[in-house]
C-alpha positions as CSV (number, residue, x, y, z in Angstrom):
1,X,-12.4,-15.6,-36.3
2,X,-15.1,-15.4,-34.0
3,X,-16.3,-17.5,-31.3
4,X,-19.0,-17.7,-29.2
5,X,-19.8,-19.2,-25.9
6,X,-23.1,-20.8,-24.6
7,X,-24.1,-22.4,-21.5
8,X,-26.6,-24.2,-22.7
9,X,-26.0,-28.1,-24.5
10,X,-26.1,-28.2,-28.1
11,X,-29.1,-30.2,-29.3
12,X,-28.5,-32.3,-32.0
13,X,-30.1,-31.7,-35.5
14,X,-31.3,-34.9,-36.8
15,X,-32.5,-37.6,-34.9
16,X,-29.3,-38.3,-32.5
17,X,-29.1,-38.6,-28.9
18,X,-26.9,-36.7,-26.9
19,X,-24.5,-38.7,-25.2
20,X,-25.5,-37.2,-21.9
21,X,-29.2,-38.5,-22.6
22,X,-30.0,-41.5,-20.6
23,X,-32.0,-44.5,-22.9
24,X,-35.7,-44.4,-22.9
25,X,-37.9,-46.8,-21.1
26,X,-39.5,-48.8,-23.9
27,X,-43.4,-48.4,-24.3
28,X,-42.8,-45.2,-23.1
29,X,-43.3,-42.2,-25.4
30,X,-40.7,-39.5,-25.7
31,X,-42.0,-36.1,-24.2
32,X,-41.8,-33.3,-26.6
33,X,-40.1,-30.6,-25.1
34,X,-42.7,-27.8,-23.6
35,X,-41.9,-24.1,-24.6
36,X,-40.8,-21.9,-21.3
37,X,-43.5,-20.0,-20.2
38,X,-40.8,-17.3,-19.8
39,X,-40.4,-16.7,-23.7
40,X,-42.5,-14.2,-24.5
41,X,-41.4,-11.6,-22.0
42,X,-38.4,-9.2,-23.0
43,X,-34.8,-10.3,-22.3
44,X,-33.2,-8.5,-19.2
45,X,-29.6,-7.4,-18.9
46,X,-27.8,-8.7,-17.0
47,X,-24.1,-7.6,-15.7
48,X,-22.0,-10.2,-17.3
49,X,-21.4,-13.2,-14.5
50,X,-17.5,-13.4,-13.5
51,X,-17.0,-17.1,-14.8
52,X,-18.2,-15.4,-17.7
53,X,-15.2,-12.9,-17.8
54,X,-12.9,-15.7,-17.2
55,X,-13.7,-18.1,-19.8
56,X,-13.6,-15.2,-22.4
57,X,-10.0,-14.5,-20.7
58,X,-9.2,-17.4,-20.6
59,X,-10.3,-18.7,-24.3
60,X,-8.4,-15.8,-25.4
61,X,-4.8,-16.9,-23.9
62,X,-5.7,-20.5,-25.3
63,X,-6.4,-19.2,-29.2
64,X,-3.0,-16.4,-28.7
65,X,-0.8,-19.5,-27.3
66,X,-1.7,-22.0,-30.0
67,X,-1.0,-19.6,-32.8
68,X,2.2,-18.6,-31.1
69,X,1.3,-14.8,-30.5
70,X,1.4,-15.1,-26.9
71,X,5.2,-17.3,-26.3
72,X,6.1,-14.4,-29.0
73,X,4.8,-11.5,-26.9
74,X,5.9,-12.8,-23.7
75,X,9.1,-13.2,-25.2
76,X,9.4,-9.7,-26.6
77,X,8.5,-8.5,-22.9
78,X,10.7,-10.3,-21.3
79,X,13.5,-9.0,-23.9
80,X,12.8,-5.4,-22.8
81,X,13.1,-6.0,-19.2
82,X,16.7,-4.4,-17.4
83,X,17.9,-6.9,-15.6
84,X,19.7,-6.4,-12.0
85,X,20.8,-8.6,-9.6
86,X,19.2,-8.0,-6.1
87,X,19.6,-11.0,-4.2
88,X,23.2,-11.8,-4.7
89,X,25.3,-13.5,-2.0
90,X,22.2,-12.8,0.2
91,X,22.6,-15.3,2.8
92,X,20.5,-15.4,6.4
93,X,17.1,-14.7,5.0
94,X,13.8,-15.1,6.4
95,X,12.0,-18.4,5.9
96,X,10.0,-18.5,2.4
97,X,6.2,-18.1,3.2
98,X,3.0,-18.6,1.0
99,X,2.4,-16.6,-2.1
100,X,4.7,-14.5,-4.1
101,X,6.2,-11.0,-2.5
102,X,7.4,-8.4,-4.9
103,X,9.2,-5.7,-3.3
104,X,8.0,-2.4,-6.1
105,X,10.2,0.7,-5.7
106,X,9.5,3.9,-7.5
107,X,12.8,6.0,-8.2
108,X,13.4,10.0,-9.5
109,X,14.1,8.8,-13.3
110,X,13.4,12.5,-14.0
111,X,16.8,12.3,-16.4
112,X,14.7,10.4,-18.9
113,X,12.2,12.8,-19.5
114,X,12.5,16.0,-21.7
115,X,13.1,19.3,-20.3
116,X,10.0,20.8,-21.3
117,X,8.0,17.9,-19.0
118,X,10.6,18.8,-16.4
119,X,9.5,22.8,-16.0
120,X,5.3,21.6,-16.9
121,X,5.7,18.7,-13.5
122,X,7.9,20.6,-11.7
123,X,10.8,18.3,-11.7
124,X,13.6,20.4,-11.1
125,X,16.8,20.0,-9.6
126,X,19.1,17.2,-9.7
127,X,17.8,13.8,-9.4
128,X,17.8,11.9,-5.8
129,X,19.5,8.8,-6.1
130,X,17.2,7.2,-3.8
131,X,13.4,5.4,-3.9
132,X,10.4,7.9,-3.6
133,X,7.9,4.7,-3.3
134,X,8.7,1.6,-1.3
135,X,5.5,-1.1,-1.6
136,X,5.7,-4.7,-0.7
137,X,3.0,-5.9,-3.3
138,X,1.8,-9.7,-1.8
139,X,-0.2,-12.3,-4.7
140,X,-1.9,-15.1,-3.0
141,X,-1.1,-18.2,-3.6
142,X,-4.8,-18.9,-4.8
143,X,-4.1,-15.6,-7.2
144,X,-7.3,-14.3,-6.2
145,X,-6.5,-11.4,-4.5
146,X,-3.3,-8.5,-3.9
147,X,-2.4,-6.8,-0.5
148,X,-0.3,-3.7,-0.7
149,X,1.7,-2.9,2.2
150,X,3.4,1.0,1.8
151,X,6.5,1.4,3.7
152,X,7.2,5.2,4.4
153,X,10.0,6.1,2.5
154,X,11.0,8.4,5.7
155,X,10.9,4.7,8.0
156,X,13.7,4.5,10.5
157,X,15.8,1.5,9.7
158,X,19.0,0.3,10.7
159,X,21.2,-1.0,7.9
160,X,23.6,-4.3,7.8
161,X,26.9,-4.2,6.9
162,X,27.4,-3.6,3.6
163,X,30.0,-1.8,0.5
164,X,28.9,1.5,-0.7
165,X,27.3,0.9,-4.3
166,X,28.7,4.2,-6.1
167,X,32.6,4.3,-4.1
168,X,32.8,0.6,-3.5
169,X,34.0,1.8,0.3
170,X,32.9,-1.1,3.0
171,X,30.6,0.2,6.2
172,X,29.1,-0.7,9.2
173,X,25.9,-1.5,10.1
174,X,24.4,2.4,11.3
175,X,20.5,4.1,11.2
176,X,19.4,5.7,7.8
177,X,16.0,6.6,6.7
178,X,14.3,3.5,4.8
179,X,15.0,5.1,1.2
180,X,18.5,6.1,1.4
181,X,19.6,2.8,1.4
182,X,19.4,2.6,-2.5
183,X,21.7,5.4,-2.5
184,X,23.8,3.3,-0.2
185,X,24.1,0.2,-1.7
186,X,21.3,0.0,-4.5
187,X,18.7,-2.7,-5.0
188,X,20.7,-5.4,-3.1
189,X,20.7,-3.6,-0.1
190,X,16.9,-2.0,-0.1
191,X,16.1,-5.8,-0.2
192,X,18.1,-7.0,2.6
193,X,17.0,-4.3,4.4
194,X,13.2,-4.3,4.0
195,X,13.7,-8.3,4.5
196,X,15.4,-7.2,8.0
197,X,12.4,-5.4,9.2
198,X,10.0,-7.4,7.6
199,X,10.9,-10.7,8.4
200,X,8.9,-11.3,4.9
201,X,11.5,-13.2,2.3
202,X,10.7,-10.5,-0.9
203,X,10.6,-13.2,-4.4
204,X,10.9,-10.7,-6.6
205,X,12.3,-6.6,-7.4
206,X,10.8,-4.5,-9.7
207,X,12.5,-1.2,-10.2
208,X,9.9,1.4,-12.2
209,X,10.7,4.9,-12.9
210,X,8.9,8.3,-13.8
211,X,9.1,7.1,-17.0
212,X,7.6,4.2,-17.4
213,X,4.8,5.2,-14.8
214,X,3.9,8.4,-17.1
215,X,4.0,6.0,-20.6
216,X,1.6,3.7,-18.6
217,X,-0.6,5.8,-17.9
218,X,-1.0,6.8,-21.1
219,X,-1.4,4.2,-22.8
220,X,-4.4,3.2,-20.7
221,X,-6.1,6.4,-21.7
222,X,-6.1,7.8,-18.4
223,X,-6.9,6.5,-15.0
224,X,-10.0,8.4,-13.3
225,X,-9.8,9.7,-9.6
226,X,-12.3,11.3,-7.9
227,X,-11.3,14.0,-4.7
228,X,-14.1,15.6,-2.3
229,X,-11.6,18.2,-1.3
230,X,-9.4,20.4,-3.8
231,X,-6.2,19.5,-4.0
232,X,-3.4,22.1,-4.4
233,X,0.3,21.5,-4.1
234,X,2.7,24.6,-5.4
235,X,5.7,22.2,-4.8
236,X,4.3,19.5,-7.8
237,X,2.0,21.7,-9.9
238,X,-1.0,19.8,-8.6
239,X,-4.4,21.8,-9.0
240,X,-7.6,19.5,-8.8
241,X,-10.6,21.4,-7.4
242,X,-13.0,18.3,-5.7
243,X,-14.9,16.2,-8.1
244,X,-13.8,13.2,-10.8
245,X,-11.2,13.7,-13.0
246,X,-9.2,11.9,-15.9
247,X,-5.3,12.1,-15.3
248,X,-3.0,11.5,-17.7
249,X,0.7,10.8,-17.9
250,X,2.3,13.9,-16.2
251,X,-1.0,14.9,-13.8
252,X,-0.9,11.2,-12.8
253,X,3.0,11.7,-11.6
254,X,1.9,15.1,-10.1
255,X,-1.1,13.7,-7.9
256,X,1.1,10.6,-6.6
257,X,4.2,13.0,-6.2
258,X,2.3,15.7,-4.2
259,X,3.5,15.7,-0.4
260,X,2.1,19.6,0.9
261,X,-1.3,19.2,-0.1
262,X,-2.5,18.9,3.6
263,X,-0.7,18.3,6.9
264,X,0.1,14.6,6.2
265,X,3.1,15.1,4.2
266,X,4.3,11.6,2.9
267,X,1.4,9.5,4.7
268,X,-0.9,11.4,2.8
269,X,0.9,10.7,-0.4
270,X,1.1,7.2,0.3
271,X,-2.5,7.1,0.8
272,X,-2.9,9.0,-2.6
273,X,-0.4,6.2,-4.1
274,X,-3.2,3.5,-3.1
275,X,-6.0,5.5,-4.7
276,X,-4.5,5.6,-7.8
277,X,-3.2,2.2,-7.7
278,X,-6.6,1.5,-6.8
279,X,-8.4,3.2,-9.6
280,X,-5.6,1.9,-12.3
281,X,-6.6,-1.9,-11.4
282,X,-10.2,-0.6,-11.7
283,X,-9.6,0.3,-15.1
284,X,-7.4,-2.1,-16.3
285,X,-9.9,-4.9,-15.2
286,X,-12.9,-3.4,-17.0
287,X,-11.5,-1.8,-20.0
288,X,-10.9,-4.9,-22.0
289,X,-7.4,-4.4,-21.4
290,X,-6.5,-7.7,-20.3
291,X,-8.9,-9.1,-22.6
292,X,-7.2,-7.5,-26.0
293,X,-3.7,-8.9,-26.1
294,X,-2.2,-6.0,-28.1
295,X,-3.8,-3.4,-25.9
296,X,-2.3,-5.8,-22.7
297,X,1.1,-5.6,-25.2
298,X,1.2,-2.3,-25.4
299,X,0.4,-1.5,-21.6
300,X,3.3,-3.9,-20.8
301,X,6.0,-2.8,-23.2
302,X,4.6,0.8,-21.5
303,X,5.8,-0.6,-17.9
304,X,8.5,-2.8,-18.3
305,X,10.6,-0.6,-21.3
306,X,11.3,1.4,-17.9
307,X,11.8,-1.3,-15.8
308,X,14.6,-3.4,-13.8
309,X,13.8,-6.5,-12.5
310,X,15.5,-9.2,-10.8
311,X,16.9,-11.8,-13.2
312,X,14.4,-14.5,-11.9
313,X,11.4,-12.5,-12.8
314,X,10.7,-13.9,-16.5
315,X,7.7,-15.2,-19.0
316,X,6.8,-17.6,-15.6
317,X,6.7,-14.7,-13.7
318,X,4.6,-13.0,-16.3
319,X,2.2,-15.8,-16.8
320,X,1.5,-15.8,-13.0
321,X,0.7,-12.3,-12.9
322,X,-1.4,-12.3,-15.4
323,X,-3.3,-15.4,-14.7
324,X,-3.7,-12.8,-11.3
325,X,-4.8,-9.9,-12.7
326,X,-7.5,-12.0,-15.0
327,X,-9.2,-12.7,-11.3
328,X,-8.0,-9.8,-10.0
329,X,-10.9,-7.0,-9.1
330,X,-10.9,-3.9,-7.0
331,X,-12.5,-5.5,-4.6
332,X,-10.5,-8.6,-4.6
333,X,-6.9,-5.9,-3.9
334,X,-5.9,-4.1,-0.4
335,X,-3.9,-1.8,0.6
336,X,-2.7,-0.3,3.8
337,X,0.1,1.3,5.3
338,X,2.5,-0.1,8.0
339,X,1.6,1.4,11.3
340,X,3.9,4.0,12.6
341,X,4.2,4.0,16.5
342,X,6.6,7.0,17.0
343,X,5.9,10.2,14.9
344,X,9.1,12.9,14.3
345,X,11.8,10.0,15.7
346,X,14.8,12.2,15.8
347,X,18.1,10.4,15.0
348,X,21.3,12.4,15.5
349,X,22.5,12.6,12.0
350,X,19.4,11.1,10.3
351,X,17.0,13.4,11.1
352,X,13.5,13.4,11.7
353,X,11.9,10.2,10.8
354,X,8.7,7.4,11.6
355,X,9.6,5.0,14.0
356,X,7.6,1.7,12.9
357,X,4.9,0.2,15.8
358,X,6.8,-3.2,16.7
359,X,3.4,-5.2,17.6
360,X,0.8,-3.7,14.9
361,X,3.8,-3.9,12.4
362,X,4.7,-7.3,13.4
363,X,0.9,-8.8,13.4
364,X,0.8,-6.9,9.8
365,X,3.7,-8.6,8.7
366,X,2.8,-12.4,9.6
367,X,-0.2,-11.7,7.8
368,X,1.5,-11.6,4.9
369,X,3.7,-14.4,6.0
370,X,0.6,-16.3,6.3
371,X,-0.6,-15.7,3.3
372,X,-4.0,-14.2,5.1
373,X,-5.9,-11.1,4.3
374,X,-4.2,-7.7,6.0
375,X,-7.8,-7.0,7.7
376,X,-7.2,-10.0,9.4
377,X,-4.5,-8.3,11.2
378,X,-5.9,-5.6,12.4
379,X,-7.8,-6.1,15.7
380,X,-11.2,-4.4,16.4
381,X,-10.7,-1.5,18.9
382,X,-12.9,0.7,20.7
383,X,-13.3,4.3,18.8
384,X,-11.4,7.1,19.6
385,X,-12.4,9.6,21.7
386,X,-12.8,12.9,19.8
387,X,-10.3,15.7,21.5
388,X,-10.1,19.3,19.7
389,X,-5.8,19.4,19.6
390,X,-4.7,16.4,17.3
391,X,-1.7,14.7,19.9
392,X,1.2,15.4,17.1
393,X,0.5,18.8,18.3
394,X,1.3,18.6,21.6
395,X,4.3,18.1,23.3
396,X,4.4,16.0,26.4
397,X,7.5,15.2,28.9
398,X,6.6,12.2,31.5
399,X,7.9,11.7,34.7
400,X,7.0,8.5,37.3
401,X,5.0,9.5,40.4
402,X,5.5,6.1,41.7
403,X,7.8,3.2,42.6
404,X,6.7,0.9,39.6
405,X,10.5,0.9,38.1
406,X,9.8,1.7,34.4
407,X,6.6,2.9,34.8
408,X,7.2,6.0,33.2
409,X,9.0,4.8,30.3
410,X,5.9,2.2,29.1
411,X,3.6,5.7,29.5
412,X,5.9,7.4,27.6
413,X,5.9,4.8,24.8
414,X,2.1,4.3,25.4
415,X,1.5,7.7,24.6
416,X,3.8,8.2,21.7
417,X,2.2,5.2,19.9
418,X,-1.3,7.2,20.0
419,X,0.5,10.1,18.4
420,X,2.0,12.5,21.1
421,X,5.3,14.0,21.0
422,X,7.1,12.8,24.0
423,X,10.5,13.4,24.8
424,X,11.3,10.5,24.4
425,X,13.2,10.3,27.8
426,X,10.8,9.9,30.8
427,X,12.3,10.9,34.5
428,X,11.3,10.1,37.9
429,X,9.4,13.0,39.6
430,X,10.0,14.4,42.8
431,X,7.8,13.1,44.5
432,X,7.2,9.0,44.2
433,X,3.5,8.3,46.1
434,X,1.3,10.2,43.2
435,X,-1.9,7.9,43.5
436,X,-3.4,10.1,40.4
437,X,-2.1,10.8,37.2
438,X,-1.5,14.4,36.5
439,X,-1.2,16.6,33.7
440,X,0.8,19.6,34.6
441,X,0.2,23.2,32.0
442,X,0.9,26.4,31.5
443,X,-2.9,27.5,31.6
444,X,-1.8,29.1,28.2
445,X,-2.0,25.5,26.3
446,X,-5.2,24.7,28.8
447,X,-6.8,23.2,25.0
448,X,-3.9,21.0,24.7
449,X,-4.5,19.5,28.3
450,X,-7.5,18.7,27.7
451,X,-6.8,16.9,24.9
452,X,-3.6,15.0,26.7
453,X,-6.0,14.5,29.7
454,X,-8.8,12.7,27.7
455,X,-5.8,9.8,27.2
456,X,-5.3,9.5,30.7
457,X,-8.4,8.1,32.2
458,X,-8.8,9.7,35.8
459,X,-5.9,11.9,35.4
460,X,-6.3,15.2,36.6
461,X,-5.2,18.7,35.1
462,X,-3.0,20.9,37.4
463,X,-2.2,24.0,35.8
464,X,1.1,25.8,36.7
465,X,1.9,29.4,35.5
466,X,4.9,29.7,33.3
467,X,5.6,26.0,32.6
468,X,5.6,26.9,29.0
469,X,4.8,24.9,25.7
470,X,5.9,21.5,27.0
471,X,3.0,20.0,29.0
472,X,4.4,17.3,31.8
473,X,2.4,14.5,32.6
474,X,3.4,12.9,36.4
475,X,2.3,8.9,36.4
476,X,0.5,7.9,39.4
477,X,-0.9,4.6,40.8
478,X,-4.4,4.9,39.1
479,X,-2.4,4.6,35.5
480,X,-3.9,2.3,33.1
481,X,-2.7,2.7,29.9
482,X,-3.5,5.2,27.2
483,X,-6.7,5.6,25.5
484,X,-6.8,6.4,21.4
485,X,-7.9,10.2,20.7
486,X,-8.2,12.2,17.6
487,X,-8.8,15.9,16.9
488,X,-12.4,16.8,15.5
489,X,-11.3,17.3,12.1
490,X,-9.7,13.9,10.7
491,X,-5.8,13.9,11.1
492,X,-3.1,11.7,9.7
493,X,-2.7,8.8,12.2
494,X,0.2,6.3,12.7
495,X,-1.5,3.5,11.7
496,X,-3.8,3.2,8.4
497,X,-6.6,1.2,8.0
498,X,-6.8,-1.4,5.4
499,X,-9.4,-0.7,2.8
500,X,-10.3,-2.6,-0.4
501,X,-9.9,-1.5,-3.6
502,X,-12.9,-1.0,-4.1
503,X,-13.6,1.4,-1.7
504,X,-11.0,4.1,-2.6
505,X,-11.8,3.8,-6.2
506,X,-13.9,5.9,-8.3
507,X,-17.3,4.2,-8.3
C-alpha cells in the first residue's frame, strides 16, 4: 500500500467548502483562483526538509504498530537480548540526572568467531577477560542529540569493596586499571565503578562483543571512513593507505582494534572508535535503514543476538532509542574523550596507566549531569604555544626555590597536566630565595629545554654539564603557572576536544 504525503490542503471536488474556509461576504463575488506565475519554470530539487524525514518515519512506525509488525518485532528483539544483572544490591549511588546514560562496553568475544577469522584479524591468543571499549553513551532528554564520553580503558581507578566474580573470594577496595575490573567482578562492578568516578548514575548496560560488532557491520553493507594518512598496524592486520574506504565486518574490527598505528596508542584508538561510530550513525541515518523496518530488523537482531543487557533495558527502552535515532544526525551526536591530566601514572603493581584531570573531568562530567551539550564544558583557552619536543617526551624533576610551602608540588602537578613527565615527587632546592624560575640541562637535551622553558614564562635555562636526561626545573618567586605547548607536528594530548559527528565523518 502506498501513501503519500502533501503539504498542501486538499481542495474539494465539487462545489464544497473547506471547513477551514471562512463564509463569503454576500454581494461579493468569489475570486477565482489566479495561476502562480512560478508554473511554467522547471521544478528544482530540493534536499528533502527534516520534518519531511520525520513524518515518513514516523507514518511508518504508525502503519507497522497498527498491523502488529512492530509489538512483534520489538518483541522478537527483546527475546534475543542476554540478560545480566548489573545493578544488583547497588546501594549509595549518585543522584539520577536528566536524560538516559548507557554505560556500552566492548569485550574480546574472539571465542565466537571461527578460526579462520581469527588468523585473517589477527586475533590470537587467549581471550582477555576484560573490556577493550568503555563509553558512557548520554540521550537527551529532548532525544535530539547523543554525547559520547570514551573512558581509557588504561584509566587509573580505585575499586570498592567487592567478591571476586570467577573465585567468589571477598577483597578490598585497592587501584586497578579502569578495564580490569570486569575481570574482577564483571558488569556489576565496572558499573559501580565508573559510577564512582563519574558521579553520573549509568540507567542502562549494554555488553557487545566482536561478534555482534562484525555481524552489524555487515549487515549495513559497510560503513565508509575516510584517512588522510595511511594507516598500518602489523599487531591487527590493518593496511589502509589515505583516502575513503568501505569496511566491512572484520576490517571494521581491525581499524577500531588498531593501537600501534602512531604514537597514541589507546587514545588514538579511541579517537578512531568515534570516527567510526561517527560514520556508522551517518549511514544508518541516510541509508533508509531506520526507514525500512526489516532492514532496521535485521540490523538489530545483528547487534543485540551478541548482546547482554541489563534486565531493565526492554521494548521501552527500544522505542526510546529509536524514537532517538529517527532525529538523530551526525551533526546532532558528539563525542569526546575524558581529559587525562597525568600521562604514564605508575602504580606499584598496576603499572603504567592515565591519571584522569579532576577539574576538566569533573566540569565534563556535570555536563552530562546536566543534561547540557559536552562543548559546553570545555572552556575557551588561549592556543598553545608551538615547541619542537612534544612534553611526554621529556622528563622533568621540580624542586621549590622559595618559601611558598607547596609551591613545588602545584608546579609539579601544573606541569604534568600539560603533558610532562614529572617525577611526580617535587623537593625543596638548596637554596630557598630563587626570584626566577630555572630550567637546569645537560646542554645535550638543550631542544628539550627549550621546549620545558616556553611553559615557564620568564624562566631561564641554566645548562649544567652532565646532569643527564632528567631536566630539573627550580621554582622561583616569578612562577605563574604553566602555559599549554605542543610539538610542531600534532601529538596525542591529555585532553580531547569534542567534535560533532559530523565533522569526523566522511562527507
Amino acid at each position: 500500500m502506498g501513501l503519500r504525503c502533501s503539504r498542501f490542503r486538499v481542495r474539494p471536488s465539487s462545489g464544497g467548502v473547506p471547513l477551514s474556509a471562512p463564509p463569503r461576504s454576500p454581494g461579493r463575488p468569489e475570486r477565482r483562483p489566479q495561476p502562480s506565475r512560478r508554473a511554467s519554470r522547471p521544478p528544482v530539487r530540493r534536499k528533502r526538509p527534516r520534518w519531511a524525514v520525520r513524518a515518513v518515519t514516523t507514518l511508518s512506525v504508525v502503519v507497522l504498530a497498527s498491523a502488529g509488525i512492530g509489538h512483534a518485532v520489538l518483541t522478537s528483539l527483546e527475546a534475543d537480548i542476554a540478560r545480566v544483572d548489573a545493578f544488583r544490591d547497588m546501594k549509595n549511588r549518585p543522584r539520577a540526572g536528566h536524560g538516559m546514560n548507557v554505560l556500552m562496553v566492548g569485550t574480546d568475544g574472539r571465542e565466537k568467531i571461527s578460526e579462520a577469522e581469527r588468523r585473517r584479524y589477527r586475533l590470537g591468543g587467549a581471550p582477555c577477560r576484560c573490556t577493550d571499549t568503555i563509553m558512557i553513551v548520554h540521550i537527551s532528554e529532548d532525544r535530539e542529540r547523543a554525547s559520547v564520553v570514551s573512558l581509557p580503558r588504561d584509566s587509573y581507578a580505585e575499586l570498592p569493596p567487592h567478591t571476586d566474580a570467577t573465585t567468589g573470594e571477598r577483597h578490598a577496595g585497592h587501584p586497578i586499571k579502569l578495564n580490569a575490573a570486569y575481570a574482577e567482578g564483571g558488569p556489576q562492578l565496572t558499573v559501580r565503578t565508573v559510577e564512582h568516578m563519574t558521579k553520573v548514575k549509568i540507567d542502562h548496560y549494554l555488553e557487545v562483543d566482536f561478534t555482534s560488532f562484525m555481524k552489524t557491520v555487515d549487515v549495513l553493507g559497510g560503513v565508509k571512513i575516510c584517512t588522510a594518512q595511511p594507516l598500518k598496524d602489523r599487531y591487527s592486520g590493518l593496511d589502509l593507505p589515505a583516502g575513503t574506504h568501505t569496511l566491512h565486518g572484520g576490517e571494521a574490527l581491525q581499524y577500531v582494534r588498531a593501537r600501534h598505528v602512531d604514537g597514541a596508542s589507546d587514545l588514538g584508538r579511541m579517537r578512531r572508535q568515534q570516527r567510526f561510530l561517527a560514520a556508522l550513525i551517518d549511514h544508518a541515518t541516510s541509508s533508509g535503514v531506520l526507514l525500512n523496518p526489516m532492514k532496521f530488523r535485521d540490523v538489530a537482531q545483528a547487534v543485540l543476538g551478541s548482546v547482554r543487557a541489563d534486565k531493565g533495558f526492554g521494548t521501552g527502552q527500544l522505542l526510546d532509542l529509536g524514537r532517538a535515532m529517527r532525529n538523530f544526525s551526525p551533526s546532532s551526536s558528539e563525542f569526546t574523550t575524558v581529559p587525562i591530566g597525568h600521562m604514564g601514572y605508575a602504580v606499584e603493581g598496576v603499572g603504567s596507566t592515565l591519571k584522569w584531570d579532576p577539574v576538566k573531568a569533573e566540569r565534563l562530567f556535570r555536563a552530562l549531569r546536566d543534561d547540557r551539550p559536552l562543548a559546553a564544558a570545555r572552556p575557551r583557552s588561549t592556543p598553545a604555544r608551538v615547541v619542537e619536543v612534544p612534553p611526554r617526551q621529556i622528563h622533568v624533576q621540580v624542586e621549590n626555590g622559595t618559601d611558598t610551602a607547596g609551591l613545588g608540588r602545584r608546579a609539579d602537578a601544573a606541569l604534568s597536566a600539560t603533558g610532562f613527565r614529572t617525577t611526580g615527587r617535587p623537593v625543596n632546592a638548596a637554596e630557598r630565595s630563587v626570584r626566577r624560575t630555572v630550567v637546569a640541562y645537560d646542554p645535550r637535551w638543550d631542544r628539550s629545554a627549550k621546549s620545558l622553558a616556553a611553559a615557564l614564562p620568564g624562566s631561564e635555562l641554566r645548562p649544567v654539564n652532565g646532569q643527564g636526561p632528567l631536566l630539573k626545573v627550580i621554582v622561583g618567586t616569578n612562577y605563574k603557572g604553566v602555559t599549554e605547548v605542543r610539538a610542531e607536528t600534532p601529538r596525542p594530548a591529555g585532553e580531547s576536544p569534542v567534535v560533532r559527528g559530523d565533522e569526523v565523518a566522511c562527507t
